[in-house]
C-alpha positions, 0 to 999 in steps of 0.5 A: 742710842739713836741718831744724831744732827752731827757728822763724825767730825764734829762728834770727834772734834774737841768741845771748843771747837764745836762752841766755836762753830756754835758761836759762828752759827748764832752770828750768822742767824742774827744776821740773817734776821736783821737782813730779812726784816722786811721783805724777802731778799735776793740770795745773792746779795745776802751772801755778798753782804754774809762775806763782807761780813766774815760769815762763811757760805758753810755757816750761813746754809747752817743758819738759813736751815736753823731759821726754816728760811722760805726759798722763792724764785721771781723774775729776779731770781731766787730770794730767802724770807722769814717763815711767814713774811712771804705774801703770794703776788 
């Protein structure tokens, strides 16, 4: 009873897949918190290297909203930083 974080598919799916999907998510975190270590990162070179890499745009969103990654607009355009790393010009 209550609410849930799932979409009925994934309520429905078999538990191997939903582990699969749980696998590619942790992946795609350990990435995006290697990537951002320093300073913040543009966002479209982070979904170049996230492809290069065979994380899915799906599945980087995922890991992005799991890490509560901070969204900044500069004159270069939109760029991801861990909560906290991102210090005001």
């Amino acid at each position: 009873v209550g609410t849930a974080d799932l979409t009925a598919d994934q309520l429905l799916a078999p538990v191997s897949i939903m582990a699969d999907e749980e696998g590619a998510i942790q992946e795609a975190k350990k990435f995006l918190l290697y990537r951002l270590q320093g300073p913040g990162e543009q966002v479209q070179s982070v979904m170049k290297e996230a492809k290069k890499a065979g994380i899915a745009p799906a599945t980087l969103m995922r890991a992005k909203l799991a890490l509560t990654l901070e969204v900044r607009q500069d004159e270069e355009g939109w760029s991801w930083w861990l909560p906290g790393k991102y210090l005001a010009h």
